[in-house]
N, C-alpha and C positions, 0 to 999 in steps of 0.2 A: 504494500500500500504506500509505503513513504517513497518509493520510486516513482510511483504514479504521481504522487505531491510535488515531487518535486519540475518532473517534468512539466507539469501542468503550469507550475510557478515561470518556469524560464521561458514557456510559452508567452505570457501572459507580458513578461519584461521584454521580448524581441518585439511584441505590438506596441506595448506603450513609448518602447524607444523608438518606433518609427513619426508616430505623434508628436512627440515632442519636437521630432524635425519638419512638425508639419505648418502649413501656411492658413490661414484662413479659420473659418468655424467647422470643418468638414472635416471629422476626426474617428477613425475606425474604431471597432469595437475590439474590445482588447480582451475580448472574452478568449479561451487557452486553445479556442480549437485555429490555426493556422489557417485555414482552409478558408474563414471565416472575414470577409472584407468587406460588412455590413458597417454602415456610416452611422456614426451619432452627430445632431445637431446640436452642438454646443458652442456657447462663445469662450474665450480664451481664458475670462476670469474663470468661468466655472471650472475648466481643468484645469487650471493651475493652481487654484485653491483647494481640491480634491489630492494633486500629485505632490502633495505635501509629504505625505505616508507612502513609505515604498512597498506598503503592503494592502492599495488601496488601486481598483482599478474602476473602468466606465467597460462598462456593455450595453447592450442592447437585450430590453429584457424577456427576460425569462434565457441570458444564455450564459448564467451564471452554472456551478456546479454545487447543489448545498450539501455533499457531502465534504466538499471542500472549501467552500466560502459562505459569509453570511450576506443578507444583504444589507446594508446601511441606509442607504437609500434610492427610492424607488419613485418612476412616475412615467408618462407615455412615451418619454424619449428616451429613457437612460436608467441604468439602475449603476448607484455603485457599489463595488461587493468588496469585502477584505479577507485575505486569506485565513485562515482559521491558525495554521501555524507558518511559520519564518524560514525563508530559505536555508536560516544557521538553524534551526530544529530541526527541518529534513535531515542537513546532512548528516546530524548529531544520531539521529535516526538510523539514517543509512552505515554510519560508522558501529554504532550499536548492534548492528543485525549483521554486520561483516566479521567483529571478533569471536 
């Protein structure tokens, strides 16, 4: 399971760092599936007040996973969801199950 966590995590950080390089209100959904390059309408404060938290991302809802995030907040455009645990607790995890 902590593999699946984690992967889902680095997922989730290869979308948000493309956003961050982005222009405009027209910002992808940073939900962990790749494949995934459904648009969120938002303006620039709103995500930049959200990417405060490196453990806090925007989707498009309902494409959150609640086995592995909660949602924060939620509305017709956007929900944002926070991870449940920390990329340093995967690996603390994955180290754990390796000894």
């Amino acid at each position: 399971m902590a593999t699946k966590d984690y992967e889902a995590d680095q997922r989730h950080r290869v979308k948000a760092a493309r956003n961050r390089q982005s222009q405009g209100n027209a910002f992808i959904c940073e939900c962990a599936d790749l494949r995934c390059n459904a648009t969120l309408d938002l303006t620039a404060a709103e995500y930049e007040g959200m990417h405060a938290s490196t453990i806090r991302f925007w989707v498009k809802p309902g494409h959150g996973i609640p086995a592995l995030e909660r949602v924060l907040e939620e509305n017709d455009r956007y929900e944002v969801v926070e991870k449940l645990r920390t990329t340093a607790d995967m690996l603390n995890m994955r180290g754990a199950v390796a000894r």
